[in-house]
C-alpha positions in Angstrom: 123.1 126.8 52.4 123.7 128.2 55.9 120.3 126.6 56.9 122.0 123.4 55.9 124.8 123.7 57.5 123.2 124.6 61.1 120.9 121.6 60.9 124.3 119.4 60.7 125.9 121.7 63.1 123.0 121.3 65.4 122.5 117.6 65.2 126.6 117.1 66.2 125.9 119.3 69.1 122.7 117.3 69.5 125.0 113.7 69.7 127.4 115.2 71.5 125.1 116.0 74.5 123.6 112.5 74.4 127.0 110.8 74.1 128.2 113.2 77.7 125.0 112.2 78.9 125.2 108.4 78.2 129.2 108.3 79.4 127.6 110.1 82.7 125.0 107.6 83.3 127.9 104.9 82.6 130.1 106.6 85.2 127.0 106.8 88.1 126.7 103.3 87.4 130.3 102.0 87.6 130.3 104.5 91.4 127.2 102.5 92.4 128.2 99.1 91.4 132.0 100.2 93.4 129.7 101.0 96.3 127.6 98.1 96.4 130.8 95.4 96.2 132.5 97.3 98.5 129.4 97.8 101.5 128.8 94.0 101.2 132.4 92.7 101.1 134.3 95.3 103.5 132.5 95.7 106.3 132.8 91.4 106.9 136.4 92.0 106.7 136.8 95.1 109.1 134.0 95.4 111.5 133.4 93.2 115.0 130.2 90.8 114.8 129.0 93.4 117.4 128.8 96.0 114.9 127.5 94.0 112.4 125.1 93.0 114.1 124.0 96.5 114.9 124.6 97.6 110.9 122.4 94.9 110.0 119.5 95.7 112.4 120.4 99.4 111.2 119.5 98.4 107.9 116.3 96.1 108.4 115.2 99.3 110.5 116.0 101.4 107.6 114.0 99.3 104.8 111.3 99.3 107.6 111.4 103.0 107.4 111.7 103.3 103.6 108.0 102.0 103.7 107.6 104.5 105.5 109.1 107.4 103.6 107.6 105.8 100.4 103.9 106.7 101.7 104.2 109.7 103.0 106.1 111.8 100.1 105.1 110.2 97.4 100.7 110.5 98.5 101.1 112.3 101.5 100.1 109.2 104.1 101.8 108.5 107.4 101.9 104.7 108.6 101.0 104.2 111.8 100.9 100.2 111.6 104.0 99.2 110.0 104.7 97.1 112.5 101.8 94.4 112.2 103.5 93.8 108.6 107.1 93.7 110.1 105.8 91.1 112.8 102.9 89.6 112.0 104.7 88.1 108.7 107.5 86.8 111.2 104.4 84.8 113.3 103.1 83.8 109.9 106.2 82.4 108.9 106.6 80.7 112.4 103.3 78.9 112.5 103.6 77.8 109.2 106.5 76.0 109.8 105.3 74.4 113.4 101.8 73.9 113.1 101.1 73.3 109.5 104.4 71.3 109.0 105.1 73.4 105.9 108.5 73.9 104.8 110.7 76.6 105.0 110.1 77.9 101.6 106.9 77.3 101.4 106.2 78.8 105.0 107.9 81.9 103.5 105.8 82.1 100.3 102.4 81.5 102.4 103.7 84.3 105.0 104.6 86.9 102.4 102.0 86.4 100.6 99.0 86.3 103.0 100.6 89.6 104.3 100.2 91.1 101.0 96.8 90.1 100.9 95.7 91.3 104.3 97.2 94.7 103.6 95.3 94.6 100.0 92.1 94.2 102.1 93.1 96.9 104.7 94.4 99.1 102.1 90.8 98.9 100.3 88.8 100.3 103.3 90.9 102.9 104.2 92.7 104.9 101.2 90.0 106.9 100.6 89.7 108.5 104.0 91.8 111.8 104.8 95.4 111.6 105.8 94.4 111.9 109.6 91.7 109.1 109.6 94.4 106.9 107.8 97.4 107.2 109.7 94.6 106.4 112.9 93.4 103.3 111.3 96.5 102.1 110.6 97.5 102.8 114.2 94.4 101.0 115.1 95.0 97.5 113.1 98.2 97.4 114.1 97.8 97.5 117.6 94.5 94.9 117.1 96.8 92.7 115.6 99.2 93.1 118.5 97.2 92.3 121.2 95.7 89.5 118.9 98.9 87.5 119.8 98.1 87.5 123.3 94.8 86.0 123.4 94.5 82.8 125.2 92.5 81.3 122.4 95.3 81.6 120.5 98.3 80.8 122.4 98.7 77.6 120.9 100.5 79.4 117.7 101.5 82.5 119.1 102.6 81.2 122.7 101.5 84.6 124.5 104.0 87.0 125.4 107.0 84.1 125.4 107.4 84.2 121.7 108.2 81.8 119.2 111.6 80.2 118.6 111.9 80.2 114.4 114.0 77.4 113.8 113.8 75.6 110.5 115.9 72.1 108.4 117.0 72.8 105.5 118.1 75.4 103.7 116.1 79.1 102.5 117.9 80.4 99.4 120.6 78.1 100.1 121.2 79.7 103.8 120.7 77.6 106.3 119.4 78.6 109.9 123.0 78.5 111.4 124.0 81.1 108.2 121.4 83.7 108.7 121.8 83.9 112.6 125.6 84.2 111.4 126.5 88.0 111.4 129.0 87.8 108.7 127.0 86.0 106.4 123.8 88.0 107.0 125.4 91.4 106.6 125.6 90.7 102.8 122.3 89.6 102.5 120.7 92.7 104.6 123.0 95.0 102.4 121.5 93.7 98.8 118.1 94.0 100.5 118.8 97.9 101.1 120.0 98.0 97.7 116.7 96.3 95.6 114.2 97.5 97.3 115.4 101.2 97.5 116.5 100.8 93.9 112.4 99.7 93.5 111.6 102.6 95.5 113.5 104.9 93.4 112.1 103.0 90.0 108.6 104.0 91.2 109.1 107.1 92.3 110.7 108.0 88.8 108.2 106.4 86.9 104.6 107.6 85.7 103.0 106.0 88.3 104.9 108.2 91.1 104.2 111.3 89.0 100.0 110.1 89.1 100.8 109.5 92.8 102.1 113.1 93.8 100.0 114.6 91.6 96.9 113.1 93.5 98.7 114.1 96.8 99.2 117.8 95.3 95.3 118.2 94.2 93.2 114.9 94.4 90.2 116.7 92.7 91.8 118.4 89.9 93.4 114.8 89.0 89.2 113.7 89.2 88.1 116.0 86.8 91.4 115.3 84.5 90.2 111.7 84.0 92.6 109.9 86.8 91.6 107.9 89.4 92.6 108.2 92.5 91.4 105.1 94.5 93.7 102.5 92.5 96.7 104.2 92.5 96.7 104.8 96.6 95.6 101.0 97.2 98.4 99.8 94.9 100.8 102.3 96.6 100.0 101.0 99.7 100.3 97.4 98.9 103.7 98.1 97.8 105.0 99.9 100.4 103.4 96.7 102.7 105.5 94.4 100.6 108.6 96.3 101.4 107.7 96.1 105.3 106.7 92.1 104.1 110.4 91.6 103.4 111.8 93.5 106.2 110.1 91.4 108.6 111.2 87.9 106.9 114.5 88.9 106.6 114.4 89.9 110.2 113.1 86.5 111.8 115.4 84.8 109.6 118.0 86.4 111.1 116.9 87.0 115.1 115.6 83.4 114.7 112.8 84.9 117.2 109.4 86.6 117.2 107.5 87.9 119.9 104.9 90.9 120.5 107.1 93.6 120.9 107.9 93.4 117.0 104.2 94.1 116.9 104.6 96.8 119.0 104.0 100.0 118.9 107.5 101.3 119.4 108.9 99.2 116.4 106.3 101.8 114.1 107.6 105.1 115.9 111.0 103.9 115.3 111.1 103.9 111.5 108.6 106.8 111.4 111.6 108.8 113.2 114.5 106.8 111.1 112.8 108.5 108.1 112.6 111.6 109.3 115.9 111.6 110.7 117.5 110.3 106.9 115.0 112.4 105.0 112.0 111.2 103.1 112.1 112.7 99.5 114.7 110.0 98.5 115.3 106.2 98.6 118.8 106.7 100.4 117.5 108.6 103.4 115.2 106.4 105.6 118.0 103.6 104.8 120.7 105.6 106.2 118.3 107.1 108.5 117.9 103.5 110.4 121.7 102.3 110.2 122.4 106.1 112.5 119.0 105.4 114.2 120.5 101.7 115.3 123.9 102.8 116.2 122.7 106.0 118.0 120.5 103.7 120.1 123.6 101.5 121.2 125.2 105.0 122.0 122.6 106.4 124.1 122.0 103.1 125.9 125.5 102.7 127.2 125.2 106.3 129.2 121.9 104.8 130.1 119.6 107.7 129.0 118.0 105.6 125.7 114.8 107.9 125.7 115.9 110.9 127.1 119.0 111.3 124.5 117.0 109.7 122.0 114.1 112.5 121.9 116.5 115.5 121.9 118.8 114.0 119.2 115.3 113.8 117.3 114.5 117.3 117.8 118.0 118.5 116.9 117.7 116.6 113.8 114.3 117.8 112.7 115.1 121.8 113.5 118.2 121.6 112.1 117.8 119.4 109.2 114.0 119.6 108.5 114.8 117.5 105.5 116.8 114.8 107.0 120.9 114.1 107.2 120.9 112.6 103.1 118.2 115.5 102.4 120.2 118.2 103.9 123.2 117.0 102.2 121.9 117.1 99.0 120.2 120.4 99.5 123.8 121.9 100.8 125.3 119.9 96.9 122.7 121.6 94.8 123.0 125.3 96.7 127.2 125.4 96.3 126.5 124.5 92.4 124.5 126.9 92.3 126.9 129.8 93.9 130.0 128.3 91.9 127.7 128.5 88.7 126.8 132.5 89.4 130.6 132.9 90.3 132.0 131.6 87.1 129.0 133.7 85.4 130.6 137.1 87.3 134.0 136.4 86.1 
């Protein structure tokens, strides 16, 4: 009889922990959902173009640098390259449209997804090497691909070191050129980027395939002799993270209306290696938020005319003092003052 009546009591306690659970989940989403219309409706309303303009390069910085972050906490790689993803897809997109006559669509499909494929092939012969030898080769097909721009054989389609002008009839998603070069109406666009593709971030990091990932980053061999393959799981990491960077950079000659070599450059890599550490790179929101303070601190620093000099001590600052970036930090500081209240509450 008592057993009986501690099975029922247990199963009530049972609901009543999935029905807080399930009302939580429904509150986080409501708060996200709040967020999301509000980022992509206020700002239109209550910032200058100026700073729109800077938000917006803030966040295609910060998606740049979620590719990033992605890699290296999730199998322990550092991109060195991102950058020939980031532009090359923008000259892809370019020629596409000028040479091959294709339209604008259709130049953005063939761009994206001869990206994808390059960085399948690149991704092939080089995730098996050791974290050092990767982030070098990386570094090294970027910068072949940078300097590939400038040959003279090829400045027909890449026209050297002037650039290409990315100007396009028609309509892209129902935007026209006019509407993505418009800061008002591509703030919305860059902000719902953010969103989906850290939400997909965040879906694979929680999902069995990011648990196979770290694991191989934790002990590669042990997951060898448990049955898992390694190789796969790093190449289709890789391509992902690529396809991230692949969007960035369309979203970002759609916008500038302009490619040239230094968004093949060098620079444009460090850049969202530092915005990720600067946001933190064990979360989805970090790198983001990362490049929108990047961007901004950038137009700071610039107007006192020490960019570089203010820019490299704001970096070390960051890194001593919040080794796990400004979102890591803050979540760190969330989970440590639960923690104190929770012993407090124990004491009395």
């Amino acid at each position: 009889m008592s057993g009986g009546t501690t099975t029922r009591v247990d199963a009530r306690g049972g609901s009543l922990f999935a029905g807080s659970a399930s009302v939580r989940a429904l509150v986080y989403v409501a708060l996200a959902a709040l967020l999301f219309g509000f980022g992509a409706i206020a700002p239109t309303h209550l910032a200058s173009e100026f700073v729109l303009r800077i938000g917006a390069g803030g966040l295609l910085l910060g998606m740049l640098a979620l590719s990033v972050a992605f890699l290296m906490s999730q199998a322990g790689l550092v991109v060195l390259g991102a950058a020939s993803v980031y532009g090359g897809v923008g000259y892809l997109f370019a020629i596409a449209m000028s040479k091959w006559d294709l339209s604008p669509t259709a130049a953005l499909l063939f761009a994206f997804c001869t990206v994808i494929a390059y960085a399948a092939v690149l991704g092939a012969l080089i995730v098996r090497t050791n974290p050092l030898a990767f982030m070098m080769l990386t570094l090294a097909a970027g910068e072949m691909i940078s300097h590939s721009v400038m040959l003279e054989g090829l400045r027909d389609y890449t026209s050297g070191a002037d650039g290409l002008v990315v100007t396009f009839k028609g309509a892209v998603f129902g935007m026209t050129a006019a509407d993505f070069a418009n800061a008002t109406q591509f703030w919305p666009i860059a902000w719902s980027a953010a969103w989906i593709l850290g939400f997909a971030a965040f879906a694979v990091r929680r999902s069995r395939f990011g648990a196979i990932l770290r694991a191989i980053q934790e002990n590669e061999e042990r997951m060898r002799f448990s049955g898992f393959g390694t190789y796969l799981p790093r190449l289709a990491a890789f391509v992902f993270v690529n396809a991230i960077a692949d969007v960035c950079g369309l979203l970002h000659v759609l916008n500038s209306g302009f490619v040239s070599p230094e968004s093949l450059g060098l620079s444009v890599s460090t850049n969202a290696l530092v915005a990720a550490l600067v946001g933190g790179v064990a979360n989805s929101t970090g790198p983001i938020a990362g490049g929108v303070l990047f961007a901004f601190a950038q137009d700071q620093f610039g107007a006192h005319g020490f960019t570089q000099l203010l820019t490299g001590l704001a970096v070390v600052v960051f890194i001593v003092l919040l080794p796990r970036g400004v979102i890591g930090g803050l979540i760190e500081g969330a989970r440590r003052r639960s923690v104190l209240s929770s012993k407090r509450r124990r004491t009395a």
